[in-house]
KOLKOL-154125 format. One line per field, with one value per residue (C-alpha): x, y, z; residue in one letter. Coordinates in Angstrom, 1 decimal. Layout:
# KOLKOL-154125
xx: X | ...
yy: Y | ...
zz: Z | ...
code: A | ...
# end
This chain:
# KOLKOL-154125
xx: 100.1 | 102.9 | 104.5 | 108.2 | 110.2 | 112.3 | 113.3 | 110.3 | 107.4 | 104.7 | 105.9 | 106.0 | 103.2 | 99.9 | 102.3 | 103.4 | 99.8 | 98.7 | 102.2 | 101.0 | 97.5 | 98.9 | 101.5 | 98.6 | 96.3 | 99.2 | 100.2 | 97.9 | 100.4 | 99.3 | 100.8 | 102.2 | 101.1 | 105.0 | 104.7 | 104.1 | 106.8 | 109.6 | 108.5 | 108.5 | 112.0 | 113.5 | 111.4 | 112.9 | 116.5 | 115.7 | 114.8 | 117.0 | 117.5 | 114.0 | 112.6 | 108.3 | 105.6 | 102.3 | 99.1 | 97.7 | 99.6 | 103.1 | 105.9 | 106.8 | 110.4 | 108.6 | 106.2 | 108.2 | 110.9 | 108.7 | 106.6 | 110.1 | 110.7 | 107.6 | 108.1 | 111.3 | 109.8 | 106.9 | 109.7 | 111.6 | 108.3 | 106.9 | 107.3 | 106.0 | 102.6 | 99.4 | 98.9 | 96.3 | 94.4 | 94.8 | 92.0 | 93.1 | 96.5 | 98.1 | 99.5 | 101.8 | 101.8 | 104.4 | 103.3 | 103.2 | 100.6 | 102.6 | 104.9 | 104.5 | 104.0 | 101.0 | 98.9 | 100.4 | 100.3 | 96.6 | 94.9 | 97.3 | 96.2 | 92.2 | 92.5 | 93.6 | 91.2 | 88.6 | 90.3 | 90.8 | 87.3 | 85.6 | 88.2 | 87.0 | 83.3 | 83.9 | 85.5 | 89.5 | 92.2 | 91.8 | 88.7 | 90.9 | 90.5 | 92.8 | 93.7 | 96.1 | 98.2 | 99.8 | 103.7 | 104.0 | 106.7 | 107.0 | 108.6 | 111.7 | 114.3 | 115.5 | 111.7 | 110.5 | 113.2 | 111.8 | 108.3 | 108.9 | 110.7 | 108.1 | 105.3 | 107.2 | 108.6 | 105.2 | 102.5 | 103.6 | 102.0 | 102.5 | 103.5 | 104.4 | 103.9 | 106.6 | 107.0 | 106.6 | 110.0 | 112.7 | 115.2 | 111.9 | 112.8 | 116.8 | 116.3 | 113.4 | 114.3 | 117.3 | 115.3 | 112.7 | 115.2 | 117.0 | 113.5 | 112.1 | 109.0 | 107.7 | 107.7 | 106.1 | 107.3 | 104.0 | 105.9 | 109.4 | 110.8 | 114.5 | 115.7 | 118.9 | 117.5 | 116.6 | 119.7 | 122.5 | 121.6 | 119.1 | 116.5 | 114.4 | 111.2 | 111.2 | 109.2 | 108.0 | 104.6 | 104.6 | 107.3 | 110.7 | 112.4 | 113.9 | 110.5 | 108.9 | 111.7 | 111.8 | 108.2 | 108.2 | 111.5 | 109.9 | 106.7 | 108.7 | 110.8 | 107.6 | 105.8 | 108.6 | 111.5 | 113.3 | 114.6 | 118.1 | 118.6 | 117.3 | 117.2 | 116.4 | 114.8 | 114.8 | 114.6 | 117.5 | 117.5 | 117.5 | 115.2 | 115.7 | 119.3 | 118.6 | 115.6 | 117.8 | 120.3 | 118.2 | 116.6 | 120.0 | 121.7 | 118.4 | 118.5 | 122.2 | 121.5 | 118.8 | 119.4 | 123.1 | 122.9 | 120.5 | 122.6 | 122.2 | 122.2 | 121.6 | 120.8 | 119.0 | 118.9 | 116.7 | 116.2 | 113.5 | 110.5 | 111.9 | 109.5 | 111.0 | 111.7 | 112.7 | 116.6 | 115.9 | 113.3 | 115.1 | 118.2 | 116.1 | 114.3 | 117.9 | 118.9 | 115.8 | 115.7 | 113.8 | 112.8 | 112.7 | 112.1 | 111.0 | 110.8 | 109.7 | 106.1 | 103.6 | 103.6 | 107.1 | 106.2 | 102.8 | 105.2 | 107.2 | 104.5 | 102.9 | 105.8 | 107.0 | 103.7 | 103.7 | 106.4 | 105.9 | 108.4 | 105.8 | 104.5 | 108.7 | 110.0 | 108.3 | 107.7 | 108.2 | 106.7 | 107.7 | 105.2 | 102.5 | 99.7 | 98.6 | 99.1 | 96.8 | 93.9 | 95.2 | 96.6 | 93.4 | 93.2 | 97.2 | 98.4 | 98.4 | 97.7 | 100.7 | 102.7 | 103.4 | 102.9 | 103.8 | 101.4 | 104.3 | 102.3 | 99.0 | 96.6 | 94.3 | 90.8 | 90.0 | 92.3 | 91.5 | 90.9 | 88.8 | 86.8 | 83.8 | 84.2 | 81.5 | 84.1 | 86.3 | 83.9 | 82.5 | 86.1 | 86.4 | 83.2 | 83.5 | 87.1 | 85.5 | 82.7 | 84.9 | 88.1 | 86.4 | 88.5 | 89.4 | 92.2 | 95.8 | 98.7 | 99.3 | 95.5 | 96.3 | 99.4 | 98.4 | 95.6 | 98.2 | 100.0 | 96.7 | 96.1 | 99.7 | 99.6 | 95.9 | 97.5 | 100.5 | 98.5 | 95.8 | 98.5 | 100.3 | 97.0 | 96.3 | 100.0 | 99.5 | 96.8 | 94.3 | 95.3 | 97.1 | 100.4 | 103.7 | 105.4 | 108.0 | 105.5 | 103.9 | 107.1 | 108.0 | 104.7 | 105.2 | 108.2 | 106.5 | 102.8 | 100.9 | 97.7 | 95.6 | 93.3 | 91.4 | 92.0 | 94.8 | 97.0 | 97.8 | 101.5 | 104.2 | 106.6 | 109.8 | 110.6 | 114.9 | 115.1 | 111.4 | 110.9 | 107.4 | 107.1 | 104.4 | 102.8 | 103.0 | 100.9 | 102.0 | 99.7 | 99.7 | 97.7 | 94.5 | 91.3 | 87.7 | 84.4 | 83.0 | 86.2 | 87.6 | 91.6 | 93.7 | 92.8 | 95.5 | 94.9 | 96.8 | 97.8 | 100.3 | 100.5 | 103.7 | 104.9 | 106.6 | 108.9 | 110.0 | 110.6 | 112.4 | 115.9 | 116.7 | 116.8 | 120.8 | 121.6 | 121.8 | 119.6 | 122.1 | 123.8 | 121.5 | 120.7 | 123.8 | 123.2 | 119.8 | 119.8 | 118.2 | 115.7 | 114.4 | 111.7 | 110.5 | 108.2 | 104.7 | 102.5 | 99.0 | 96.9 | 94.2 | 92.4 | 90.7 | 87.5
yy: 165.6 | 163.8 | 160.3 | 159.8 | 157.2 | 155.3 | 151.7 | 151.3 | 149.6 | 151.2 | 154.9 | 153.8 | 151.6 | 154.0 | 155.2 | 151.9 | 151.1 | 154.0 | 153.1 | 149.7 | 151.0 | 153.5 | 150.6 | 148.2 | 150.5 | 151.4 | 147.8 | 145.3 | 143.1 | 140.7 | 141.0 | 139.4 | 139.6 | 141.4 | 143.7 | 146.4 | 146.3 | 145.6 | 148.7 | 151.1 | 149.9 | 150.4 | 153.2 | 154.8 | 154.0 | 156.3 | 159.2 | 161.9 | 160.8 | 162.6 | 163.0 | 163.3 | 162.9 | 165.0 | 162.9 | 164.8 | 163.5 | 161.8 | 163.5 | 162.7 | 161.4 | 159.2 | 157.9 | 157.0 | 155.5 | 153.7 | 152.1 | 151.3 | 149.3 | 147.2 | 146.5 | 144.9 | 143.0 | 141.5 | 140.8 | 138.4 | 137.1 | 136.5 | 132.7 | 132.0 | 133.9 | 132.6 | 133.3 | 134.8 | 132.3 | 133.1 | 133.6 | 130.3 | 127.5 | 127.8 | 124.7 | 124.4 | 121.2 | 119.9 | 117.5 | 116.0 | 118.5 | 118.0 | 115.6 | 111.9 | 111.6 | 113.7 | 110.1 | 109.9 | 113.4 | 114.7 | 112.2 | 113.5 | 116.8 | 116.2 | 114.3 | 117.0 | 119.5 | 116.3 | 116.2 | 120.1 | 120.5 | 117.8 | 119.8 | 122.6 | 121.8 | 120.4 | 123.3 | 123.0 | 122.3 | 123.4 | 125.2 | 127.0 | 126.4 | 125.1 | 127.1 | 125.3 | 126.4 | 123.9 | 123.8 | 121.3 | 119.0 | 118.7 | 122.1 | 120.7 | 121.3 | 125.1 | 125.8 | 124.1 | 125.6 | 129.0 | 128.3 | 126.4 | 129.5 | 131.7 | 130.0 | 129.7 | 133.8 | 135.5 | 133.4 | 132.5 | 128.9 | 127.1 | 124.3 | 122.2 | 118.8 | 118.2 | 115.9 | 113.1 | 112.4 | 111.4 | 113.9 | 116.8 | 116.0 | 116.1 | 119.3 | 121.1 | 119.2 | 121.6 | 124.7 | 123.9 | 123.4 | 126.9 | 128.2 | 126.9 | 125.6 | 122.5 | 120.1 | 116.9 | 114.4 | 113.1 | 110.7 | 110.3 | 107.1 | 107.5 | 106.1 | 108.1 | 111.4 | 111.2 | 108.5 | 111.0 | 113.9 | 114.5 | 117.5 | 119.7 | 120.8 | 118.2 | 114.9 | 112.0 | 110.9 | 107.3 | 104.7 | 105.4 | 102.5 | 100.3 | 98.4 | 98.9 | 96.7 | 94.5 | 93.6 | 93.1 | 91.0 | 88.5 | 88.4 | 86.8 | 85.0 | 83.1 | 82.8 | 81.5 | 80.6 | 78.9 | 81.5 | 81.8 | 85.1 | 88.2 | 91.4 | 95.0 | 98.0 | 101.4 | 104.9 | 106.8 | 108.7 | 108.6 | 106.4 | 104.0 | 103.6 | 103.7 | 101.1 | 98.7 | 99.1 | 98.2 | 95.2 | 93.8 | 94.1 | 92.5 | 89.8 | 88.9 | 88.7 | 86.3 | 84.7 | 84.8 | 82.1 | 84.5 | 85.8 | 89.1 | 88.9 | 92.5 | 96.2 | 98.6 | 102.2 | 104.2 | 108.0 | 108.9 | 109.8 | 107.6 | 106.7 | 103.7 | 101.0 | 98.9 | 98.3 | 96.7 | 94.6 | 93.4 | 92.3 | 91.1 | 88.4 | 87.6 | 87.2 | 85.5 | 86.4 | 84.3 | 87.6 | 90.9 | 93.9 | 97.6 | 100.2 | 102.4 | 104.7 | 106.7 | 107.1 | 105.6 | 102.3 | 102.2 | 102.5 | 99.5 | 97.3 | 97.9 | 97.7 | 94.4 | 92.7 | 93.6 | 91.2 | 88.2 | 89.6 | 89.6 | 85.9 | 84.9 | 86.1 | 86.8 | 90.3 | 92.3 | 95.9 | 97.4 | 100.1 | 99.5 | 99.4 | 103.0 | 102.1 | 98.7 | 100.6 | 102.7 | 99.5 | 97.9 | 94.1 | 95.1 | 93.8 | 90.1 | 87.8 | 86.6 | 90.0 | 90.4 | 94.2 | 97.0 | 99.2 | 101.3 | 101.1 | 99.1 | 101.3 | 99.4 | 100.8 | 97.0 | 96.9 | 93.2 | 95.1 | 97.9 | 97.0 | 96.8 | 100.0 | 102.6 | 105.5 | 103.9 | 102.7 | 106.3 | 108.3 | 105.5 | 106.2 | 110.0 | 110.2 | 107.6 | 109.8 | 113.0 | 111.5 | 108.8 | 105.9 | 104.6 | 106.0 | 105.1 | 105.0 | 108.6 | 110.0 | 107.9 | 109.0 | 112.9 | 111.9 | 110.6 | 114.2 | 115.6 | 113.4 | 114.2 | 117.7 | 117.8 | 115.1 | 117.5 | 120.6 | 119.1 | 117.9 | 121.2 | 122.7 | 120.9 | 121.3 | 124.7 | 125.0 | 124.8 | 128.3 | 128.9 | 127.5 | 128.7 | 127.0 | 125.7 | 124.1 | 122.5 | 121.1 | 119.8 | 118.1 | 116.7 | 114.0 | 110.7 | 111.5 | 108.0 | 108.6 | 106.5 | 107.9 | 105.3 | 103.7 | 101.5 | 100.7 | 103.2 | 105.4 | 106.5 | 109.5 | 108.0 | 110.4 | 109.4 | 110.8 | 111.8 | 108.8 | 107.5 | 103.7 | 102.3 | 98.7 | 97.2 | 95.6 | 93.6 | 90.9 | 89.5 | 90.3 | 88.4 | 88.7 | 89.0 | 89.1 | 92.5 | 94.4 | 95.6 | 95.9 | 93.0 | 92.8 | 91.8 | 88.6 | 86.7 | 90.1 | 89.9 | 92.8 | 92.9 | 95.0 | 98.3 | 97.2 | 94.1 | 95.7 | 99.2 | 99.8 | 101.0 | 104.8 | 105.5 | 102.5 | 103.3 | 100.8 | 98.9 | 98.3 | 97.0 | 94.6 | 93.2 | 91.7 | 89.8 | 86.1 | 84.0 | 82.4 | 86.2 | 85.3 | 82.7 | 85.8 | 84.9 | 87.2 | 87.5 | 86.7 | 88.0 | 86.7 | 89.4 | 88.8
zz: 151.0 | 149.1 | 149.5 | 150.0 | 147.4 | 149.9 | 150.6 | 152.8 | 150.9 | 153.1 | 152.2 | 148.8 | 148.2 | 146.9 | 143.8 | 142.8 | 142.7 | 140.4 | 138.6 | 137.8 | 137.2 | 134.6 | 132.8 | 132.8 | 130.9 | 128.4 | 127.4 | 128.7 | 130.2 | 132.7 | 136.6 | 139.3 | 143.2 | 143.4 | 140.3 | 142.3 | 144.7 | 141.4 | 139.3 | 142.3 | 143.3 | 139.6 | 139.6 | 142.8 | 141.5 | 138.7 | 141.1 | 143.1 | 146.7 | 148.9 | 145.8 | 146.4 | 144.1 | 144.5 | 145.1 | 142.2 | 139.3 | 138.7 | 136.9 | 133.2 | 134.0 | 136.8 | 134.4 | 132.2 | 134.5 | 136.2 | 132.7 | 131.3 | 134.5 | 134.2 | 129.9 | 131.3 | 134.2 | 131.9 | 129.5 | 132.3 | 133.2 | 130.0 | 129.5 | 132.5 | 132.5 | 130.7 | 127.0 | 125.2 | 123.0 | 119.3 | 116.9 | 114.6 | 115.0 | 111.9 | 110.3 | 107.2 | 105.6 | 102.8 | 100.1 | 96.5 | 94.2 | 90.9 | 89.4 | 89.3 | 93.5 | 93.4 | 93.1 | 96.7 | 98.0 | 96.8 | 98.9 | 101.8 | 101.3 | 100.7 | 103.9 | 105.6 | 104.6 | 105.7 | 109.5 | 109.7 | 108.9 | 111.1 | 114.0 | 113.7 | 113.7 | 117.2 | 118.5 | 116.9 | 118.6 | 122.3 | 121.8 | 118.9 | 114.9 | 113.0 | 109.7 | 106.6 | 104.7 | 101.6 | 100.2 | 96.9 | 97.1 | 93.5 | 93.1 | 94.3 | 96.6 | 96.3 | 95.7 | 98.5 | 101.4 | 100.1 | 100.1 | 103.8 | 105.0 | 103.7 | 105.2 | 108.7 | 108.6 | 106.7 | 107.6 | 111.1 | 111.1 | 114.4 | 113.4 | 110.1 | 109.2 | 106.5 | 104.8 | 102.2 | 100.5 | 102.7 | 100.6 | 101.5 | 105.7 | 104.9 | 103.7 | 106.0 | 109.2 | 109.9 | 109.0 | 110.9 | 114.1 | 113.0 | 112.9 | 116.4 | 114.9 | 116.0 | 113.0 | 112.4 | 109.8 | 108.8 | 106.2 | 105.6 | 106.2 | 106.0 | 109.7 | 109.6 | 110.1 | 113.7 | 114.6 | 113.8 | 115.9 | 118.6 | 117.6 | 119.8 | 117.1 | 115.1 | 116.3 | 113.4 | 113.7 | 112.4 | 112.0 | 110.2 | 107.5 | 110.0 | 111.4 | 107.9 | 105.7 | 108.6 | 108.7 | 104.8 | 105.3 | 108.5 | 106.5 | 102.9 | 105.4 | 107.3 | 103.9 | 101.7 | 104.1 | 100.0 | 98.1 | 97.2 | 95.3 | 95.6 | 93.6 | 94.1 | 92.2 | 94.2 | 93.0 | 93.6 | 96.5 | 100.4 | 100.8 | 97.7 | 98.9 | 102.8 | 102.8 | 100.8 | 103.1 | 106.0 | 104.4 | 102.9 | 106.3 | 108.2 | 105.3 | 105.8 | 109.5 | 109.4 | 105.7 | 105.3 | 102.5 | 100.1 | 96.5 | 95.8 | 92.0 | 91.7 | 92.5 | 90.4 | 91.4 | 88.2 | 88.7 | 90.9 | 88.7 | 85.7 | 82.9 | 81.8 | 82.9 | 80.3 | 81.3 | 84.7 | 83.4 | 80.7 | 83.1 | 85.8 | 83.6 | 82.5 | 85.8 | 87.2 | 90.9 | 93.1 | 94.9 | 93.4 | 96.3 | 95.3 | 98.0 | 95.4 | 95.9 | 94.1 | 90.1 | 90.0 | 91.5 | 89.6 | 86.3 | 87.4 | 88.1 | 84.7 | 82.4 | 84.4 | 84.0 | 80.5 | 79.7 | 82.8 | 85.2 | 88.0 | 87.3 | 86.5 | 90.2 | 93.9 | 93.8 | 97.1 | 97.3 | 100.2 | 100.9 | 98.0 | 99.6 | 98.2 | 94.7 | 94.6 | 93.9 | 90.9 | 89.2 | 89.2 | 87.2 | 86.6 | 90.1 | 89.7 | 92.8 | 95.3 | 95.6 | 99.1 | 99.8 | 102.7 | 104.1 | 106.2 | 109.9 | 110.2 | 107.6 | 105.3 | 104.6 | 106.0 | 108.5 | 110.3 | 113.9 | 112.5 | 109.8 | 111.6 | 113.8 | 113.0 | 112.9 | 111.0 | 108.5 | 108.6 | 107.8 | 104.9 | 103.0 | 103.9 | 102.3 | 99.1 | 99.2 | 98.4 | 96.2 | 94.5 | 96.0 | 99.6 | 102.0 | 101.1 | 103.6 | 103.5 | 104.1 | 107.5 | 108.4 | 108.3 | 110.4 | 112.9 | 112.3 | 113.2 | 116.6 | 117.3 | 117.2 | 119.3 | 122.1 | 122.6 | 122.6 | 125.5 | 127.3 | 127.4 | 128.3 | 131.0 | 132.7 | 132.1 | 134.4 | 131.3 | 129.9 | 126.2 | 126.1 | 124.7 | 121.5 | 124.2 | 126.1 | 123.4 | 122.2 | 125.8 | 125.6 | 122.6 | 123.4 | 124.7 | 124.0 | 122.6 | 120.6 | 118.6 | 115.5 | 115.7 | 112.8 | 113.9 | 116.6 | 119.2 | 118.1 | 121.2 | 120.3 | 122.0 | 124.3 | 123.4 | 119.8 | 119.1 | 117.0 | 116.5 | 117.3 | 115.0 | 114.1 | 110.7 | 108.6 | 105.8 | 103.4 | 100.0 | 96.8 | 96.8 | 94.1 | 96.4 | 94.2 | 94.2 | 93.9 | 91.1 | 92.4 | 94.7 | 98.5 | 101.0 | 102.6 | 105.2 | 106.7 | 109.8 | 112.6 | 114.0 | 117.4 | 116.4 | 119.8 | 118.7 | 115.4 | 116.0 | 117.1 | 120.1 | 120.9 | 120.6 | 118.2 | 114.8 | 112.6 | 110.8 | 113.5 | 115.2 | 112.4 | 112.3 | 115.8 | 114.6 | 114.4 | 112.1 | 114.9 | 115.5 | 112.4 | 114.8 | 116.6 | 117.2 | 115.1 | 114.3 | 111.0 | 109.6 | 106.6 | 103.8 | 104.6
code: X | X | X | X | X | X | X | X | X | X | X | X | X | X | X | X | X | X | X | X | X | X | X | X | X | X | X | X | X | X | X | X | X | X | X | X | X | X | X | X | X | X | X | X | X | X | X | X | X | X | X | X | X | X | X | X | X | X | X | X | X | X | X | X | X | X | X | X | X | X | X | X | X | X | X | X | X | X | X | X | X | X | X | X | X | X | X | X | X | X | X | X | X | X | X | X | X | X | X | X | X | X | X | X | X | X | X | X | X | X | X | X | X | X | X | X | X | X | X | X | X | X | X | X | X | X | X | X | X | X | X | X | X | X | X | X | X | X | X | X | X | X | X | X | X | X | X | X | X | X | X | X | X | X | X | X | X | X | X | X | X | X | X | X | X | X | X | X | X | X | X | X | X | X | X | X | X | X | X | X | X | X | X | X | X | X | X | X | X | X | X | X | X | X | X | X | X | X | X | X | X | X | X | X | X | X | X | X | X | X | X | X | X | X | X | X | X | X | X | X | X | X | X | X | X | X | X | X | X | X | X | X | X | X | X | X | X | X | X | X | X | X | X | X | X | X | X | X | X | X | X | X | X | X | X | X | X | X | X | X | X | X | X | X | X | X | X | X | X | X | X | X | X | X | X | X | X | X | X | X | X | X | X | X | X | X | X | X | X | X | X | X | X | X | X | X | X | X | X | X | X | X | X | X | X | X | X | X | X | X | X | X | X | X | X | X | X | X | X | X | X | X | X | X | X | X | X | X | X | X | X | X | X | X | X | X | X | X | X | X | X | X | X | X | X | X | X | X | X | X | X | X | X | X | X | X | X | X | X | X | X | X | X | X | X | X | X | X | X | X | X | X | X | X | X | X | X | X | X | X | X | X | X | X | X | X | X | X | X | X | X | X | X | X | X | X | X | X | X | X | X | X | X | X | X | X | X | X | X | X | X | X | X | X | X | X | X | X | X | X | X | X | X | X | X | X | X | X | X | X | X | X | X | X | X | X | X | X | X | X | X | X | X | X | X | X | X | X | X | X | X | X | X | X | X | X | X | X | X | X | X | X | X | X | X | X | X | X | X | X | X | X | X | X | X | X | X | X | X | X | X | X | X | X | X | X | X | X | X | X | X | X | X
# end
């Protein structure tokens, strides 16, 4: 008996099936209802008009036409049929082990290892585990591309949550986007990076400068609404320059009548000091700001309260809430201080939540000292990359998504950790729209470093540009009456 290859499926139907059969067993590539029907027509194409095929067995040339045809169908189809679930979700994740920042970056990374391994004891991410994989920031630039790309190419991590430094993003954002791996800027700050050009892979996870300075900036404005001149002390870099920019612009908005007496821009990772202290207690600012973070901020603090520059001017730390602990009895009391989003270990709204209390002592229990801004920022980075991955799950008819799937996911998830407010990825430019909690320095018995008291929450929507407006811009339209917002208080204790 034999079977004719024509244009008429039912003379053609039994070898397709043994085709499909045979290209199955040889690749173990998953099938449509029509499979059948498109191999045996590109099949037949390959075949002599009348050509038969014995029942028995199937030529070689047939064989191989007809498995050639279905590597090329699954290859058109691939995107769209399930995937297999891998064995572990590989994550890369840049920041500070070396270098001066580390005091910032090693709590970042021990509270990853924390999360990954609390995930993975319930199951990972999507019933998968999650496996890390670390890049220091403190190697520097060239360093750091290669060891990104490296860790990307070689390791094949599934995504990376990079990074800390605002010059780290400038640098990895666009590889990341060349590399089509989803990317989450678990810290960066700089505002300009996702308001000059619109990315596909690369989503940030917490709030950018913009809402940060201009929480700081209401919060000096409602508390001392007096001051006449103002002066600044930023490392020199992205974000020294950047977040001054924002805050100046915001301040020249609301305060027009505010001097600028001066603006000090020391290396980043400087040692000394002594310069800009000595000309700021010349100059004797009413306020003096510092965006700056980590072991360089920690330097300033110490060698201006050495000779009365913090007890001579208001001091303004932008985002130093994770260096309170480390100077101990040398923050004095009244310095109003940044916590970039809502994250204190006693944050006013979830002190007294058992999971919240729990994470705290856990992460104590492990480093020696209490989360810092950064420990819960990667733990938004970690909710973000969970939210996305369920969501894409669930479209996908609960089976293994693609990478592109879980980056289409990704834009306009909201997720809350639980240890402060609830975060939304703006859908527009990937942005993530974040509250802010800023306070001032206060002593409390039975701790040995300043608490924040009179803490204010403020509305990452009432605070953050626009999607499509540039930040400063959008300052520039600000009135003075916008300080007037209604925003909550919280006392320490």
């Amino acid at each position: 008996m034999s079977v004719t290859i024509d244009a008429q499926p039912t003379k053609w139907a039994t070898a397709s099936n043994r085709v499909r059969r045979l290209a199955n067993d040889r690749r173990g590539l998953a099938t449509r209802d029509n499979y059948s029907s498109v191999v045996a027509r590109r099949s037949a194409r390959r075949l002599k008009p009348g050509a038969t095929i014995k029942q028995g067995g199937f030529s070689m040339k047939f064989l191989k036409a007809a498995v050639a045809a279905g590597l090329v169908v699954a290859a058109f189809t691939g995107t769209s049929l399930a995937q297999n679930k891998p064995s572990e979700l590989k994550i890369g994740i840049t920041t500070f082990l070396s270098g001066p920042a580390s005091v910032f970056g090693v709590p970042a990374k021990a509270a990853a290892e924390m999360i990954a391994e609390d995930l993975n004891k319930k199951g990972g991410i999507g019933g998968v585990p999650v496996k890390l994989s670390f890049i220091d920031e403190g190697a520097g630039g060239e360093a750091l591309v290669s060891n990104y790309r490296r860790v990307v190419q070689d390791e094949k991590v599934d995504a990376t949550f990079a990074s800390i430094s605002s010059g780290s993003c400038t640098q990895l954002v666009p590889v990341a986007e060349d590399l089509k791996v989803m990317n989450f800027m678990w810290d960066c700050g700089a505002a300009s990076i996702l308001e000059t050009k619109k990315y596909r892979y690369n989503f940030r996870t917490q709030a950018n400068g913009t809402p940060e300075m201009l929480a700081v900036l209401l919060y000096l404005l409602k508390t001392k609404p007096d001051f006449k001149t103002i002066a600044v002390v930023n490392q020199d870099y992205a974000w020294g320059r950047e977040s001054w920019e924002i805050f100046s612009t915001a301040l020249k908005a609301m305060k027009p009548d505010v001097q600028v007496v001066a603006e000090l821009f020391p290396k980043f990772g400087a040692p000394d000091y002594s310069t800009e202290v000595s000309r700021l207690l010349a100059l004797r600012p009413d306020v003096v700001l510092t965006t700056s973070w980590g072991g360089d901020l920690d330097t300033l603090v110490r060698q201006a309260g050495q000779r009365g520059l913090l007890q001579q001017s208001t001091f303004v730390l932008g985002i130093g809430e994770s260096s309170i602990q480390r100077l101990g009895k040398d923050l004095p009391e009244g310095l109003i201080v940044g916590a970039r989003g809502d994250h204190w270990f006693l944050h006013p709204e979830k002190k007294n939540d058992a999971a919240f209390k729990a994470f705290n002592e856990a992460f104590k229990a492990k480093t020696g000292a209490w989360p810092i801004y950064p420990v819960y920022h990667m733990a938004q980075a970690f909710k973000a990359l969970q939210t996305a991955y369920d969501k894409a799950i669930k479209s996908n008819g609960g089976n293994w998504p693609t990478r592109e799937q879980v980056v289409d996911a990704t834009a306009g998830i909201e997720f809350a950790t639980g240890f402060g407010r609830p975060i939304t990825l703006r859908p527009e430019d990937n942005q993530g729209l974040e509250a802010q909690l800023v306070g001032v320095t206060k002593s409390v018995p039975g701790y040995d470093f300043k608490l924040l008291d009179n803490m204010m929450i403020f509305d990452p929507k009432m605070i953050t540009n626009p999607a499509g407006v540039r930040s400063v811009e959008w300052l520039k339209t600000l009135k003075p009456d916008f300080v007037k917002m209604d925003v909550p208080t919280f006392k320490a204790q």
